[in-house]
C-alpha positions in Angstrom: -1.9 58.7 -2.7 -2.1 59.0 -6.7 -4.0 56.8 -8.5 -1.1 54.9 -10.0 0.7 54.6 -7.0 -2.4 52.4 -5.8 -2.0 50.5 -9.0 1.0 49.7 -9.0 0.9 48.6 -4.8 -1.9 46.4 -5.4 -0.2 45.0 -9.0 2.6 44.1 -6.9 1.4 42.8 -3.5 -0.7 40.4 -6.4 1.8 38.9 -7.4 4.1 39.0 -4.6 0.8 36.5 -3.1 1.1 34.6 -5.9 5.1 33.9 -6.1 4.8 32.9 -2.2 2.1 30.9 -2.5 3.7 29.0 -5.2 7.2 29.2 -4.8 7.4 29.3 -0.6 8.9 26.6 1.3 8.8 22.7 -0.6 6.3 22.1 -2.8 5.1 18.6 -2.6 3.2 16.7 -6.0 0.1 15.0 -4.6 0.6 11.2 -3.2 -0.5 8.4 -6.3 -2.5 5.4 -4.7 -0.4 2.8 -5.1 -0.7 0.3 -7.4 -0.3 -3.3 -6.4 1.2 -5.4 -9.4 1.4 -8.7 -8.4 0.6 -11.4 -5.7 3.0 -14.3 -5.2 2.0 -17.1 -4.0 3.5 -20.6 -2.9 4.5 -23.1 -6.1 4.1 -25.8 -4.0 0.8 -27.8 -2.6 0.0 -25.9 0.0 -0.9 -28.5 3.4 -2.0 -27.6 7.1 0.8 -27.2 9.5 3.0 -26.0 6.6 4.9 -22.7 6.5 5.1 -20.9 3.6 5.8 -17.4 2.0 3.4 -15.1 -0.1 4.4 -12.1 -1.6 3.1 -8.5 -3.1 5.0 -6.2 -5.0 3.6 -2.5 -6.3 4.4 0.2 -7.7 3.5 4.2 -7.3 2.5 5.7 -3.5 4.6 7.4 -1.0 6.7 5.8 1.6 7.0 4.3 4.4 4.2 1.4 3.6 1.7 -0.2 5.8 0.9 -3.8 4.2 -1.7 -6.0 5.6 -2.3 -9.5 4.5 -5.6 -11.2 5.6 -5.8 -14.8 4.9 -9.5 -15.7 5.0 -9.0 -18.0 7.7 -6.1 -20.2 5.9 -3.8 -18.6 8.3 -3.4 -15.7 10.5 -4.3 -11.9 9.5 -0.4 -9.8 9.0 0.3 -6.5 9.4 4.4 -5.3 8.2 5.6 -1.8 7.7 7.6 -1.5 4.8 10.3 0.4 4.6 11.5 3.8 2.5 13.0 2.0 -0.8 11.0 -1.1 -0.3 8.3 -1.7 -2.9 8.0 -5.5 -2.2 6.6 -7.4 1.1 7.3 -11.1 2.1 5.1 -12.5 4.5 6.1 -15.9 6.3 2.7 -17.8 7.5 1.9 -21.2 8.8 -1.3 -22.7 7.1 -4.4 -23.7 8.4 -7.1 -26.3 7.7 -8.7 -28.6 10.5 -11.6 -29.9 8.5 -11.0 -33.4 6.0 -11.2 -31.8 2.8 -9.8 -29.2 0.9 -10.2 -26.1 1.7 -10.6 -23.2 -0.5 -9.6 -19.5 1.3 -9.8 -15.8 -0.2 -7.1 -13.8 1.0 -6.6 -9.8 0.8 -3.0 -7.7 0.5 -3.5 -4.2 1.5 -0.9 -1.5 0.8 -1.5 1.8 2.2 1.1 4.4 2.1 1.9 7.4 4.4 -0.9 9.8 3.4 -4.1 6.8 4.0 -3.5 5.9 0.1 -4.7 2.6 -0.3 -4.8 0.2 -2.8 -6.3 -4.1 -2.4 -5.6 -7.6 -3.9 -7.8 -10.5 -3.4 -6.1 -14.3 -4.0 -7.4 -17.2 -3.7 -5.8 -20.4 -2.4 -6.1 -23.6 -1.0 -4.9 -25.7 1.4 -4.8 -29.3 2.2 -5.8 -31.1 5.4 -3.0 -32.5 7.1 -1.1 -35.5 6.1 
């Protein structure tokens, strides 16, 4: 084989490697970690025995969503899958405080999308003993 010939086989088989590693199949940008932007909580005074809504909404990551809500012991840990579009969670829970005073709790929001992507959110709240 001439000299040239060898040249120009391993010039092309170069780039041929390089247009199918590139351009085969769907390319795919890396996964963002998503990015929580805000935790809502309850306008209200919050009192044990009382059932309210929180709230997280965030930005960035890749669907679906796995969002856990841990309440610190105020009320009972959450896990919600949200779905494809969804970059919001609601979480319905009913609060808890058995001692005579106030009680202040740290909660945690976890968002984690498909690929393990995670991003947290501590609040804190507190809640009332009952009436």
């Amino acid at each position: 084989m001439s000299r040239w010939l060898l040249v120009a086989l391993t010039s092309a088989l170069v780039v041929a490697t390089a247009c199918a590693s590139t351009h085969a199949g769907y390319y795919e940008a890396p996964a963002r970690l998503p990015k929580i932007t805000k935790v809502i909580m309850p306008d209200v005074p919050l009192v044990h025995g009382q059932q309210v809504d929180f709230a997280v909404d965030w930005t960035e990551g890749r669907d679906p969503f796995m969002v856990t809500w841990s309440f610190g012991g105020g009320a009972s840990t959450q896990e919600v899958v949200a779905g494809a579009l969804e970059r919001t969670n609601d979480v319905s829970v009913m609060l808890q405080n058995e001692t005579a005073a106030p009680m202040q709790y740290t909660g945690l929001v976890s968002v984690m999308d498909y690929a393990g992507k995670e991003a947290r959110e501590n609040f804190t709240y507190t809640v009332q003993p009952s009436l």
